[in-house]
C-alpha positions as CSV (number, residue, x, y, z in Angstrom):
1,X,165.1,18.2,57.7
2,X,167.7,19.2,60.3
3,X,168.3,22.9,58.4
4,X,164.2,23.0,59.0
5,X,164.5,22.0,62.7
6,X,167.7,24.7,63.2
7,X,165.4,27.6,61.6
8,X,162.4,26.7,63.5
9,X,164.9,26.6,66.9
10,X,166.0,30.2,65.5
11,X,162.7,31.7,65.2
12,X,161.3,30.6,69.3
13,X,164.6,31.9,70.0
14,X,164.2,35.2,68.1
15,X,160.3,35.3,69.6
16,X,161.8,34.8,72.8
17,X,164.0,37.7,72.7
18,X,161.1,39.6,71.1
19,X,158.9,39.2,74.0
20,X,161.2,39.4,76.7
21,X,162.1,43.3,74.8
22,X,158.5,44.0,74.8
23,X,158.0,42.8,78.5
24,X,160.6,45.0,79.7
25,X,159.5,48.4,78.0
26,X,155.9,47.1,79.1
27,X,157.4,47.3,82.7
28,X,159.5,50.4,82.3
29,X,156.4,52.5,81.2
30,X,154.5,50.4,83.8
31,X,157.0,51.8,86.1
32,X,156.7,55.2,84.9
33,X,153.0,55.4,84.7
34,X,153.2,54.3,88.7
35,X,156.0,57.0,89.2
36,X,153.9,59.6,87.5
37,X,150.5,58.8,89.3
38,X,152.4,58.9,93.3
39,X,153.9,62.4,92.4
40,X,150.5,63.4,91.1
41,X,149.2,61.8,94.5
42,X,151.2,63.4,96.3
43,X,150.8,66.9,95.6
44,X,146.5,65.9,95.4
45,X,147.5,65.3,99.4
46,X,149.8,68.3,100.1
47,X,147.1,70.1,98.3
48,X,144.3,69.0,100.4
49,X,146.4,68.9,103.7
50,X,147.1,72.7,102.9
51,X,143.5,73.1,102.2
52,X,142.5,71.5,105.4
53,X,145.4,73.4,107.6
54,X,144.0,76.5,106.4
55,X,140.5,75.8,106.9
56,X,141.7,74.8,110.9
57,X,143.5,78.4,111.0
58,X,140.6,80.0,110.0
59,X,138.3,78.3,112.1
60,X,140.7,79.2,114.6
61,X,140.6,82.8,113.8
62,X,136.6,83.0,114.0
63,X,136.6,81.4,117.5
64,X,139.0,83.5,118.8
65,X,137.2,86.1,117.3
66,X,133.8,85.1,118.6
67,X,135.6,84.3,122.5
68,X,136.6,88.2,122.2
69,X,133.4,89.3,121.4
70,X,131.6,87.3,124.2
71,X,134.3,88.4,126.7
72,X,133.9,92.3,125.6
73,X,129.9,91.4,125.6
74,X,130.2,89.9,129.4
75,X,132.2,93.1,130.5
76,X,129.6,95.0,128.8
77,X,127.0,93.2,131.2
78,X,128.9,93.4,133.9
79,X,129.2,97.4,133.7
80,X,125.9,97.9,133.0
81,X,125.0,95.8,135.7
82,X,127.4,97.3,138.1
83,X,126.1,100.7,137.4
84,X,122.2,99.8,137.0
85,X,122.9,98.3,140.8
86,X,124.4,101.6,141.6
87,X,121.6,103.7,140.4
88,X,119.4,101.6,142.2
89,X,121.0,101.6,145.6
90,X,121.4,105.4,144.8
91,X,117.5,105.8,144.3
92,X,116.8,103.5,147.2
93,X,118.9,105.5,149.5
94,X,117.2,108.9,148.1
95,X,114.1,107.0,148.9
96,X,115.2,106.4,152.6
97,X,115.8,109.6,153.4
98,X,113.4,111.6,152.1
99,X,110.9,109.6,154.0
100,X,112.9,109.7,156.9
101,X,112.7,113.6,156.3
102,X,109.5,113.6,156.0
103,X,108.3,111.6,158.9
104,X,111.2,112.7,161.3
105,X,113.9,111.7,162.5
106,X,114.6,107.5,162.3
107,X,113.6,105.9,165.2
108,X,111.5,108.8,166.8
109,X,108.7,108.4,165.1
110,X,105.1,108.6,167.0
111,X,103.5,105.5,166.0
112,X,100.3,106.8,167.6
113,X,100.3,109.6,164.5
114,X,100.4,108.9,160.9
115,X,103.4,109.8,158.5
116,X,101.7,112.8,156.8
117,X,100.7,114.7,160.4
118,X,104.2,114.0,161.4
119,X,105.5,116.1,158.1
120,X,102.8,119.1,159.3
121,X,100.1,118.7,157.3
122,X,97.0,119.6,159.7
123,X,95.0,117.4,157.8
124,X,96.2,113.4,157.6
125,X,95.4,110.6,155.5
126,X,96.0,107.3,156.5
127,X,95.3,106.5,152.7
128,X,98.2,108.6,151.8
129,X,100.6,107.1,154.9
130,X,99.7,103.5,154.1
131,X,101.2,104.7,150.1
132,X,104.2,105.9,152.1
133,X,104.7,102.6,153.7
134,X,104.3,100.4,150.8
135,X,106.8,103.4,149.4
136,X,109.1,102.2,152.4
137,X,109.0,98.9,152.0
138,X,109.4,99.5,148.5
139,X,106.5,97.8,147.6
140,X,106.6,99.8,144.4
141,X,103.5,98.4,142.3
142,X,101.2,98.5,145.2
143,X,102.7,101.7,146.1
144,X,101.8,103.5,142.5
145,X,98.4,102.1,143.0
146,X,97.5,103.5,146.3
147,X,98.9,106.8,145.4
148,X,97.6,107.0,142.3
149,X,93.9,106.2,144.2
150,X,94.8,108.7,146.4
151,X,95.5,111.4,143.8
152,X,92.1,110.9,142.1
153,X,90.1,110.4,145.0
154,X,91.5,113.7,146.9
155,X,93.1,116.2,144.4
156,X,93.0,119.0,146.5
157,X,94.3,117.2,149.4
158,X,96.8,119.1,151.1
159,X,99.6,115.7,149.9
160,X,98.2,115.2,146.5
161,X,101.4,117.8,145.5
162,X,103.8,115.4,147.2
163,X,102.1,112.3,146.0
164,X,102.5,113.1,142.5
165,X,106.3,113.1,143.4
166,X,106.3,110.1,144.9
167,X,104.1,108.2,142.1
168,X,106.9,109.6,139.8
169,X,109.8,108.1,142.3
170,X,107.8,104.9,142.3
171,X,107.5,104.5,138.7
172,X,111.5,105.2,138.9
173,X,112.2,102.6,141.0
174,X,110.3,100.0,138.5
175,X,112.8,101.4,136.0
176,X,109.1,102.9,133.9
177,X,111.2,105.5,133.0
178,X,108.8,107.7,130.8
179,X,106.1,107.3,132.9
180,X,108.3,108.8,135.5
181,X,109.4,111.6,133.6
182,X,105.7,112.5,132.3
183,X,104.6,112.8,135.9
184,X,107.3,114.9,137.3
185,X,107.7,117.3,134.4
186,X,104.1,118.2,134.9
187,X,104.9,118.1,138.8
188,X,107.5,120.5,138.4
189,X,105.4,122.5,136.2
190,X,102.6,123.2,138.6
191,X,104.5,123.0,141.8
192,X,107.7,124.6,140.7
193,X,107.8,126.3,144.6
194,X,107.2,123.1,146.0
195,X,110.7,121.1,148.0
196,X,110.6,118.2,146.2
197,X,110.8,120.2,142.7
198,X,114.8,120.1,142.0
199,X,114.8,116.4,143.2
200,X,111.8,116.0,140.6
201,X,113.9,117.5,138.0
202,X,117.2,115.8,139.2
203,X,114.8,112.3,138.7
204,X,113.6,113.7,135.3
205,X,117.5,114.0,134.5
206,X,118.1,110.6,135.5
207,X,115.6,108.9,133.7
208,X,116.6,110.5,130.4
209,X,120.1,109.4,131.5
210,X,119.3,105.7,131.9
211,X,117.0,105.5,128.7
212,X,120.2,106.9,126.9
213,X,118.8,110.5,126.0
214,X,122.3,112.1,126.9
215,X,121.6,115.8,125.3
216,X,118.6,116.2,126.9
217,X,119.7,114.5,130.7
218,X,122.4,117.0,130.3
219,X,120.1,120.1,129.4
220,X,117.8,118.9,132.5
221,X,120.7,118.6,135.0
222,X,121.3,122.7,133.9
223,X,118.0,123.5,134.4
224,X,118.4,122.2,137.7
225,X,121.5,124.1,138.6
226,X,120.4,127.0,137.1
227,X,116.8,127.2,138.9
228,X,117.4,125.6,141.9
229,X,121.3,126.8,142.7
230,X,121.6,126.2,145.9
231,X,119.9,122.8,147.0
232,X,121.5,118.9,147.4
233,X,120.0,118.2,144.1
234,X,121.8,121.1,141.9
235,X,125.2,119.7,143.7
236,X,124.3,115.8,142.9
237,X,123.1,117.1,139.3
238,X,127.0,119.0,139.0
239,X,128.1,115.8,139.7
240,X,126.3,113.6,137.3
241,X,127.3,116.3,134.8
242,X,131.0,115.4,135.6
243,X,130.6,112.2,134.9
244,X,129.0,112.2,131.8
């Protein structure tokens, strides 16, 4: 009975032993399963960080990409708007002095007379000097439309030559570029003696400058030079040339 008792006592001790072996190689691959799974974790997060790091850069990179395009756009802008300002105050100071040519000296002016008698036609229109006023006080669209009445109620008015130039000027000035340009190349064409023909085809120039027709602004501003040599236009049409 006591040899049974001693074998039995043998046994739960070798069981215990068996079990504690097996409990440690459990925890030693329990350990190395958890060492295994952090490293794997790990470089998952190094991976992603790297991901996300370069997705920043490039994000980066297209902003500052997109900030250098809108700050060469803005300069853009701002040269286009420095120069259409230019062209305009150019035109509106063309504008003032031709009138002021053409009804005399500033500030002498006979307000008992209309603009048109002043400039030595024998017969005056106050339809055509009330066009020249609105023209004055650059009142453009009104402006085209009393001198485009004019024209077609008086075409063989003694101004209807001048106020075909001056529709053309007006149609300038409202940046109606072709319009411009149709009416002066026909008002060069049929008053090609007249005073106001190089500044006509200085205008004509102009407009194909401004609507981006380089070849043929250029071509214009020769014409100009070559026909009418000697006038302020051909000098101001040299000079355009220059720049271009």
């Amino acid at each position: 009975m006591k040899r049974i008792a001693i074998s039995s006592a043998l046994l739960l001790i070798l069981n215990g032993c068996a079990s504690t072996s097996d409990l440690e190689e459990t925890r030693r691959q329990l350990a190395q399963v958890n060492q295994q799974a952090s490293t794997r974790i790990s470089a998952v997060e190094s991976k992603l960080s790297n991901e996300k790091l370069l997705e920043m850069v490039s994000q980066v990179d297209a902003l500052k990409a997109e900030v250098a395009k809108l700050r060469g756009d803005v300069e853009v802008l701002n040269y286009n708007l420095q120069t259409t300002q230019k062209r305009q105050n150019d035109l509106y100071n063309d504008l003032d002095g031709r009138l002021s040519h053409l009804e005399g000296a500033p500030g002498k002016r006979d307000a008992s007379q209309p603009a048109a008698q002043q400039a030595g036609d024998s017969q005056a229109s106050p339809d055509y000097d009330k066009a020249l006023n609105l023209l004055r006080a650059r009142d453009f669209p009104n402006a085209i439309n009393a001198l485009s009445l004019f024209i077609q109620q008086n075409p063989q008015a003694p101004q209807a030559a001048e106020a075909n130039y001056w529709l053309g000027v007006a149609h300038t000035a409202l940046r109606q570029y072709d319009a411009a340009i149709d009416i002066h190349r026909r008002f060069v064409e049929q008053y090609p003696n007249n005073h106001f023909a190089p500044d006509a085809l200085r205008n004509i120039g102009n407009c194909q400058r401004d609507l981006g027709q380089v070849d043929q602004a250029k071509n214009t501003y020769r014409r100009l030079i070559k026909l009418y040599p000697k006038t302020d236009a051909a000098q101001k049409a040299k000079q355009a040339l220059a720049r271009m």
